[in-house]
Z-matrix of the N, CA and C atoms (Angstrom, degrees):
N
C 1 1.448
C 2 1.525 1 107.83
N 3 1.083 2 121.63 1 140.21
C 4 1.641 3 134.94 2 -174.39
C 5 1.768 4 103.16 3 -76.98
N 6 1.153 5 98.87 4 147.56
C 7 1.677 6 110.55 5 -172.22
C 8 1.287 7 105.83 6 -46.90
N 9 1.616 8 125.98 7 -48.98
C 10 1.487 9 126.73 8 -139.13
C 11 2.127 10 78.81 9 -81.56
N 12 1.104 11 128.39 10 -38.90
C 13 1.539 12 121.91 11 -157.42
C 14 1.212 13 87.78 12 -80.54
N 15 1.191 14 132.66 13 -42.44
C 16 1.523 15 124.16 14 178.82
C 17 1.560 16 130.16 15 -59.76
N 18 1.423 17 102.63 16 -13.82
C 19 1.434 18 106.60 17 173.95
C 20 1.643 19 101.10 18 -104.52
N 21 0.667 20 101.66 19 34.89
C 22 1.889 21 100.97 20 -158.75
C 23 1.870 22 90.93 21 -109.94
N 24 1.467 23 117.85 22 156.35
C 25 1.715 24 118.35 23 164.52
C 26 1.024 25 108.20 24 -48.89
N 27 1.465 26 112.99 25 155.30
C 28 1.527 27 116.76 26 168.27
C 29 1.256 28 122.57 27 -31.12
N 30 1.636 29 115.47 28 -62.09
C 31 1.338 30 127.64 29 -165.14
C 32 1.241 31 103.36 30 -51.75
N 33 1.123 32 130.14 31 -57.36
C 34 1.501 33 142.97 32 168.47
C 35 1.646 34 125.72 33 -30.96
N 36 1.587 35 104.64 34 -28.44
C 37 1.564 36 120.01 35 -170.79
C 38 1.408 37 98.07 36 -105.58
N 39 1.284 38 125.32 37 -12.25
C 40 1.593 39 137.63 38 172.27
C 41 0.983 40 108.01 39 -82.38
N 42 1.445 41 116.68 40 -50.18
C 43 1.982 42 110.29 41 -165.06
C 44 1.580 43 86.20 42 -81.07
N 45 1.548 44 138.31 43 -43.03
C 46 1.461 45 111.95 44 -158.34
C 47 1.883 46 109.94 45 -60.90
N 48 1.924 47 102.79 46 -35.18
C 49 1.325 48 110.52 47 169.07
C 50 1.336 49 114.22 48 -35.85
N 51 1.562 50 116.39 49 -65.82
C 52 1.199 51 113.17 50 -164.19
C 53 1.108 52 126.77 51 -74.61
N 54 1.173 53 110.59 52 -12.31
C 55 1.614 54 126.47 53 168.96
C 56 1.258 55 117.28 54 -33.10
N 57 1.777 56 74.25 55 -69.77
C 58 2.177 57 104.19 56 -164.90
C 59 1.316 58 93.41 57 -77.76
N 60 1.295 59 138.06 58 -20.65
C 61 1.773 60 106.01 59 175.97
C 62 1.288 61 120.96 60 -103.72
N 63 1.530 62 115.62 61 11.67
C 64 1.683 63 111.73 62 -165.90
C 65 1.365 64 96.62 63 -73.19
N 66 1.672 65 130.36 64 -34.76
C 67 1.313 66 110.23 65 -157.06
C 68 1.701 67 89.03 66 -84.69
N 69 1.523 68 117.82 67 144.29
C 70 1.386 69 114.29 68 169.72
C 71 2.179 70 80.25 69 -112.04
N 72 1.099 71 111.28 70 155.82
C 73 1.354 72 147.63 71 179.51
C 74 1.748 73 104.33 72 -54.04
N 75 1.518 74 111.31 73 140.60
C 76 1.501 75 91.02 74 173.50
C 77 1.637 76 99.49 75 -127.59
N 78 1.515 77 108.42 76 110.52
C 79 1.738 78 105.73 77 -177.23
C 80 1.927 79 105.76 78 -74.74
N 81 1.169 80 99.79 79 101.81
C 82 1.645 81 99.06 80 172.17
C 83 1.570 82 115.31 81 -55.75
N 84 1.102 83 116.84 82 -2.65
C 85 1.800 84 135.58 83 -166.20
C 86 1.328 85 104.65 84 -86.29
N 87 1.556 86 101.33 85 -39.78
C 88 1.690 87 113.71 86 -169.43
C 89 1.597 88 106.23 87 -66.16
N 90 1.468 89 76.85 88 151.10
C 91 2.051 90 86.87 89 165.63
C 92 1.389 91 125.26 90 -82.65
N 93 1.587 92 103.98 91 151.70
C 94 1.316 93 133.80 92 -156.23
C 95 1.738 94 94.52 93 -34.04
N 96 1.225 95 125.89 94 -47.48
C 97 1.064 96 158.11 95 -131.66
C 98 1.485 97 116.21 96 -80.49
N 99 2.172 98 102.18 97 -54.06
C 100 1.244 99 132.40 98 -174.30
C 101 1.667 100 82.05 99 -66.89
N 102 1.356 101 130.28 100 -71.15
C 103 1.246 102 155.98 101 -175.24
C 104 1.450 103 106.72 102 1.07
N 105 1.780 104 91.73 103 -75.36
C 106 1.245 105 96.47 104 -159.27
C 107 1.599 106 100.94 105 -104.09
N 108 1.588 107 109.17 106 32.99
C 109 1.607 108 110.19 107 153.16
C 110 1.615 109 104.29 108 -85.46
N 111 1.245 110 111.09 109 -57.65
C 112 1.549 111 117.00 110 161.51
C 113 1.571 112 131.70 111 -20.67
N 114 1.321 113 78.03 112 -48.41
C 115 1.849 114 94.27 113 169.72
C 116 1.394 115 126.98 114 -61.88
N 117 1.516 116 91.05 115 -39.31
C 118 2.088 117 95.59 116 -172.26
C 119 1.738 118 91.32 117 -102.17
N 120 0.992 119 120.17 118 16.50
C 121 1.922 120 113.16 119 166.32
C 122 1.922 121 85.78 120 -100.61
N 123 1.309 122 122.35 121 -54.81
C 124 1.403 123 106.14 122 -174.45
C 125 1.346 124 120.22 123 -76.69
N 126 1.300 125 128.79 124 -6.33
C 127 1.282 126 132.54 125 166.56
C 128 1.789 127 131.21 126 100.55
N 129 1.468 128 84.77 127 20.02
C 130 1.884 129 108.22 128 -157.01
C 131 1.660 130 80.62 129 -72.85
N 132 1.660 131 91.11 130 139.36
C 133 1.900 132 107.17 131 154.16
C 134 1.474 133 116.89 132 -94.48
N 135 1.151 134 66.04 133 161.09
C 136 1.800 135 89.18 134 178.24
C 137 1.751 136 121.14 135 71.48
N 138 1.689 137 87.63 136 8.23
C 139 1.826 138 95.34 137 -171.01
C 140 1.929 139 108.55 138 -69.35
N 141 1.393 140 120.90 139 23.05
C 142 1.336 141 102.92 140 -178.92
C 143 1.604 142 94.10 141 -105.77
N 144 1.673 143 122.34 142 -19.52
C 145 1.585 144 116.01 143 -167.03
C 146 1.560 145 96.29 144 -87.14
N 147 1.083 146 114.35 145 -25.14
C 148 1.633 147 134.89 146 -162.36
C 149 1.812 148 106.09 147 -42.98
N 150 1.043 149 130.33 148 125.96
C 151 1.346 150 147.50 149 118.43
C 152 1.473 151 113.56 150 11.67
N 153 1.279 152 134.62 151 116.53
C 154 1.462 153 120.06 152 133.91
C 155 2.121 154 123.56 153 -6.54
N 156 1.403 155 76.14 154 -67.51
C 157 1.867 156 81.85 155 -177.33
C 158 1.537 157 138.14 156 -67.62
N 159 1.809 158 80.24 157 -29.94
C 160 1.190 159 94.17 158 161.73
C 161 1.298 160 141.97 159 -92.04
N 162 1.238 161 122.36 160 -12.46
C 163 1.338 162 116.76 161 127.42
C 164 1.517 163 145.28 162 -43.92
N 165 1.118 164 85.63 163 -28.11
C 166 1.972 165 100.32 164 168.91
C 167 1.493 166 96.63 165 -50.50
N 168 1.522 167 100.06 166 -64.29
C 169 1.713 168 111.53 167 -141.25
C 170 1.574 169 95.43 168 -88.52
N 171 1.690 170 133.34 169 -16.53
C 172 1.236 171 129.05 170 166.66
C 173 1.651 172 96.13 171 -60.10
N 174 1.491 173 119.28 172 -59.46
C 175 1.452 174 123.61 173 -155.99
C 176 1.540 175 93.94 174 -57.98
N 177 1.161 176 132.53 175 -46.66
C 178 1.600 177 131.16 176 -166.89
C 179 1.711 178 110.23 177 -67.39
N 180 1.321 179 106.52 178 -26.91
C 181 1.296 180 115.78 179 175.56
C 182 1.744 181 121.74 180 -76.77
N 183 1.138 182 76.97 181 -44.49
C 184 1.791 183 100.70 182 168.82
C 185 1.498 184 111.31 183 -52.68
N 186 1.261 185 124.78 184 -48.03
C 187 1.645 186 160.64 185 -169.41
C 188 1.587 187 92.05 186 -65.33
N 189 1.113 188 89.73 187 -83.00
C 190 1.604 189 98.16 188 178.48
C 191 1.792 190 125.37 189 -45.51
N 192 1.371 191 112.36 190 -64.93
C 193 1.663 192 110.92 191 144.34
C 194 1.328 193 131.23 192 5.15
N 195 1.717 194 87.81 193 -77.76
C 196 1.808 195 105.14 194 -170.88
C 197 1.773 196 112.31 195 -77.50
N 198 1.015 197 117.34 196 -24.64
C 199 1.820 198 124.35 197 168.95
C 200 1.445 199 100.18 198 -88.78
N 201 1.008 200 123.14 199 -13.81
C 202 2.001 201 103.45 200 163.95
C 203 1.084 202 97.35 201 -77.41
N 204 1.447 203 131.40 202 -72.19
C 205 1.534 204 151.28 203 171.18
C 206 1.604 205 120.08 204 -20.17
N 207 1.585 206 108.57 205 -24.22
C 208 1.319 207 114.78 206 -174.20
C 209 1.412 208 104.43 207 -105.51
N 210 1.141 209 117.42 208 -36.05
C 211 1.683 210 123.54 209 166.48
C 212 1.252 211 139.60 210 -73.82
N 213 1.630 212 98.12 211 10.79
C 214 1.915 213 110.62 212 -173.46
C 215 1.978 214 98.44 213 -116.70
């Protein structure tokens, strides 16, 4: 964590936390499998009919979501 958030109130050292860790990474490399474990920790629907790819691009969406959501 960078000095200025570290001197900052709690609340302040929480939201920058949660910021920087909401997005977890989406390896398009990974198996079908890893995927859509990822999926049911972030909470995506419909991830059991879902695609290989589309899980990618749900998880990236998902990703994206939760770091707007964590920074407001």
């Amino acid at each position: 964590m960078p000095s200025a958030p570290r001197r900052s109130p709690a609340t302040a050292q929480r939201n920058w936390i949660e910021a920087h860790n909401s997005a977890e990474r989406v390896d398009a490399s990974a198996g079908k499998e890893a995927l859509y474990r990822q999926a049911a920790r972030l909470g995506v629907r419909g991830r059991s009919s879902m695609t290989k790819q589309q899980l990618v691009d749900a998880l990236r969406r998902a990703n994206t979501r939760g770091t707007a959501t964590a920074r407001t």
